[in-house]
C-alpha positions as CSV (number, residue, x, y, z in Angstrom):
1,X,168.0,25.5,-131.9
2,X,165.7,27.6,-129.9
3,X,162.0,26.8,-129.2
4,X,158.7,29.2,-128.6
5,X,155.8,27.9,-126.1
6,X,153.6,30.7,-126.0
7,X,152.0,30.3,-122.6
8,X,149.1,33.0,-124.1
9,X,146.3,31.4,-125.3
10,X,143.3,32.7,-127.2
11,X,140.8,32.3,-124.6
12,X,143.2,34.5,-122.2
13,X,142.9,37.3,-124.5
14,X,140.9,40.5,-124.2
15,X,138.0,40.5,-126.7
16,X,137.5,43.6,-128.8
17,X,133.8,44.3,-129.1
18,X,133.1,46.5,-132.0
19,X,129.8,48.1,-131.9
20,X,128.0,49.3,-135.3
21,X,126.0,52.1,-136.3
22,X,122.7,49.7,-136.3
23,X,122.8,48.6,-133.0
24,X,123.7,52.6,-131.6
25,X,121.1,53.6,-133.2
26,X,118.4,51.4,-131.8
27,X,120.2,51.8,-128.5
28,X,119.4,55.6,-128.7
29,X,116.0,55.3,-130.0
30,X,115.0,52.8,-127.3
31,X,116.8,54.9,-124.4
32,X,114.5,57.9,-126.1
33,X,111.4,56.2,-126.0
34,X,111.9,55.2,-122.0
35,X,112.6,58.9,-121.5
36,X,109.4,60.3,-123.1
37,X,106.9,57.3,-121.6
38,X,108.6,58.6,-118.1
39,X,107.7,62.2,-118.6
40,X,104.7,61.6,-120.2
41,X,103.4,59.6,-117.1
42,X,105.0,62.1,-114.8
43,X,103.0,65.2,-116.4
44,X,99.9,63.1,-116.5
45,X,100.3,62.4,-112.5
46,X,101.3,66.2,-111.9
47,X,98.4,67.0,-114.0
48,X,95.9,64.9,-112.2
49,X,97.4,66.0,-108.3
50,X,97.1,69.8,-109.5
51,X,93.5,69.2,-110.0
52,X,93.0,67.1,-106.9
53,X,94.9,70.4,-105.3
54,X,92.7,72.8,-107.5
55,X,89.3,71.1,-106.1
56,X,90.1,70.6,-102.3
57,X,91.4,74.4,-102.8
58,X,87.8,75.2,-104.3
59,X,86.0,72.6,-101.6
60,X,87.8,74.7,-98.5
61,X,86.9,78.1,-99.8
62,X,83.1,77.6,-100.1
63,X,82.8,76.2,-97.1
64,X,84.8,79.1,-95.9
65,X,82.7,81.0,-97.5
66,X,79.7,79.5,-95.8
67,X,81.1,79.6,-92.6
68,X,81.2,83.2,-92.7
69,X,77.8,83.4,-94.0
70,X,76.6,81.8,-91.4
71,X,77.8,83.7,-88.3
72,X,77.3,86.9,-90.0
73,X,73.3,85.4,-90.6
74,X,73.6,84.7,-86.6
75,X,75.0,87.6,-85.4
76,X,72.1,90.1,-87.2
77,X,69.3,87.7,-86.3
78,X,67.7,89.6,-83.4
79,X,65.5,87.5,-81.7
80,X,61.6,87.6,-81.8
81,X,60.5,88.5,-78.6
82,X,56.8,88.4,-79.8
83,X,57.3,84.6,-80.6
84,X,59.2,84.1,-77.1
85,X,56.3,85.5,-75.1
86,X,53.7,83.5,-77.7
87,X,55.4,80.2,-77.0
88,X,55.9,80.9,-73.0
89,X,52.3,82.0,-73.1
90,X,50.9,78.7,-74.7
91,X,53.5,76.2,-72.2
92,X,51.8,78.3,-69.3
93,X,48.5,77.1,-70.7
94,X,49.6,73.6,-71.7
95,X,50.8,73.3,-67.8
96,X,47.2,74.7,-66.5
97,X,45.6,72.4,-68.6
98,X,47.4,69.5,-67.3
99,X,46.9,70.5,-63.5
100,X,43.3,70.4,-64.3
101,X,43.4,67.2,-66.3
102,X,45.6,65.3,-63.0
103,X,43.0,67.0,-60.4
104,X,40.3,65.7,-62.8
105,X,41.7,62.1,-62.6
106,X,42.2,62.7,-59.1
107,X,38.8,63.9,-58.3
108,X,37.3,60.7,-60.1
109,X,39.4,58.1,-58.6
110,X,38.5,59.6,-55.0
111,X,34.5,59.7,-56.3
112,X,34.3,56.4,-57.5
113,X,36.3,54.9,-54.1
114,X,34.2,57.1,-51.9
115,X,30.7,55.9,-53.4
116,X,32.0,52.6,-53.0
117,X,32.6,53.4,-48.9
118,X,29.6,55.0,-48.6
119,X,27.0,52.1,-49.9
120,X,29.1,49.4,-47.4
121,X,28.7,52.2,-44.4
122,X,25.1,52.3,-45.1
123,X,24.6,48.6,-45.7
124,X,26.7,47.7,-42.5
125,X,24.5,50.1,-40.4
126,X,21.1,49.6,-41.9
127,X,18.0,50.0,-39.5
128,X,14.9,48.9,-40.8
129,X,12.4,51.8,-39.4
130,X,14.0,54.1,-41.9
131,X,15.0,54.0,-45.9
132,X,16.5,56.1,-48.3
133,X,14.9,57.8,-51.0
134,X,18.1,60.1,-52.4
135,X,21.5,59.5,-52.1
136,X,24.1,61.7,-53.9
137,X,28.1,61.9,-53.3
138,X,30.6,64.9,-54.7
139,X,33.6,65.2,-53.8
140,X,33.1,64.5,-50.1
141,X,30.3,66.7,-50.3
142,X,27.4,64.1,-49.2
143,X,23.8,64.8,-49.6
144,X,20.9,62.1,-48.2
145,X,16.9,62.2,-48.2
146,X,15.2,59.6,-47.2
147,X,11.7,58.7,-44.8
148,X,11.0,56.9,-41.3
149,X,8.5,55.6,-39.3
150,X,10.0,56.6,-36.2
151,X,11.8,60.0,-35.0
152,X,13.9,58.1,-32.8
153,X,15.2,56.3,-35.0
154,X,17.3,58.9,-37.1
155,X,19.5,59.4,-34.6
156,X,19.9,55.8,-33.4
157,X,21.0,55.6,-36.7
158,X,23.2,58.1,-37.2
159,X,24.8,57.3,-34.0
160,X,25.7,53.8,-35.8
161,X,26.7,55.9,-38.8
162,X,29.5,57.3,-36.9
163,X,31.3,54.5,-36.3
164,X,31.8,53.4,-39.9
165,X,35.2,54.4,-41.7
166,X,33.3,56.5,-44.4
167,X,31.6,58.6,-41.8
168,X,34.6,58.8,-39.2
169,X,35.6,62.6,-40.8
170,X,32.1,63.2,-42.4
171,X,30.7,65.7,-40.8
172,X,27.1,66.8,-41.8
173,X,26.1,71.0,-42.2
174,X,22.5,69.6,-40.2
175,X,19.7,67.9,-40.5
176,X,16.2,69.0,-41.2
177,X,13.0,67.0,-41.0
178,X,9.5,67.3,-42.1
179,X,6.5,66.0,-42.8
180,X,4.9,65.9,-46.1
181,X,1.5,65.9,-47.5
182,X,0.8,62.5,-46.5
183,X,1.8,63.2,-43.2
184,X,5.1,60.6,-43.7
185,X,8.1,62.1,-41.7
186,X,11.0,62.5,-43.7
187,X,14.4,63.9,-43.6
188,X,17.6,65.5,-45.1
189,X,21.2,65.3,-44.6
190,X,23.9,67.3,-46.1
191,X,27.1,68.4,-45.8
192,X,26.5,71.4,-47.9
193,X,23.3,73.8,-45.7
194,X,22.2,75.0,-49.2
195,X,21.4,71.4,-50.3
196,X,18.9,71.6,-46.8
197,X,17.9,74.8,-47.7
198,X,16.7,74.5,-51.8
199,X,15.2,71.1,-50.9
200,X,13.0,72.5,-47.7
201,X,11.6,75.4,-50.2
């Protein structure tokens, strides 16, 4: 008596997987719908970069556009020579004005430290047989009147003058004196001879 053992089991066996018309047909449909939510985002990015591409395009053109307008504007725009000469004309006068302004400036600073001099010279040598009745100062241009009691002793005093700092480069166009209706003697001292000259009249 011969006996079977059938060494194939069930589990070893290949499996036949039959596929129905349901299951394709959702398959197809759902493998449809993928495709058309691909190309429908693809057109809409293609879309959007064309009109990215469309403005930049637009964007380099005008300013192309500009450019050239520009440099064509600089190339026919003569220049004004009538406005040149106006403008050098008014930086010449803005240059005089401030030379005079500065020597101005100058002129006070020099006045004010000269008066200054001039009333410690004529303290420091003070002689009491004379006094002085006018004293006026411009610009190193020195004018004094004044009235002794002695002739002697104008040019004692001037003498001590000469020694002071004020009066060490001072020097005087003359001196005139006189006497006046009272018979007082009095004199004048100027650097400038017209001062002597108006005041004797």
């Amino acid at each position: 008596m011969k006996t079977r053992i059938n060494f194939y089991r069930e589990d070893f066996k290949s499996k036949i997987i039959l596929l129905n018309l349901n299951f394709l047909l959702g398959l197809a449909t759902l493998s449809i719908i993928c495709v058309v939510v691909a190309w429908l985002w693809a057109n809409s990015a293609l879309t959007d970069a064309k009109k990215q591409t469309d403005s930049l395009l637009f964007q380099i053109v005008q300013k192309k556009e500009l450019s050239k307008s520009l440099i064509e504007t600089k190339d026919t725009r003569a220049q004004n020579m009538a406005i040149v000469a106006d403008v050098e004309k008014h930086l010449q006068e803005l240059a005089m004005k401030r030379t005079i302004l500065d020597e101005l400036d100058s002129r006070q600073t020099q006045r004010g430290q000269g008066y200054s001099s001039l009333m410690i010279g004529l303290a420091e040598n003070h002689n009491a047989n004379l006094w002085l009745t006018n004293i006026s100062i411009y610009d190193r241009r020195l004018y004094l009147e004044g009235a002794t009691t002695d002739s002697k002793a104008l040019p004692q005093w001037l003498s001590k003058l000469n020694q002071a700092s004020y009066f060490a480069d001072t020097e005087f166009a003359g001196t005139r004196m006189f006497r006046n209706e009272d018979q007082q003697l009095q004199f004048i001292l100027s650097s400038n001879l017209d001062d002597m000259k108006r005041k004797g009249q």
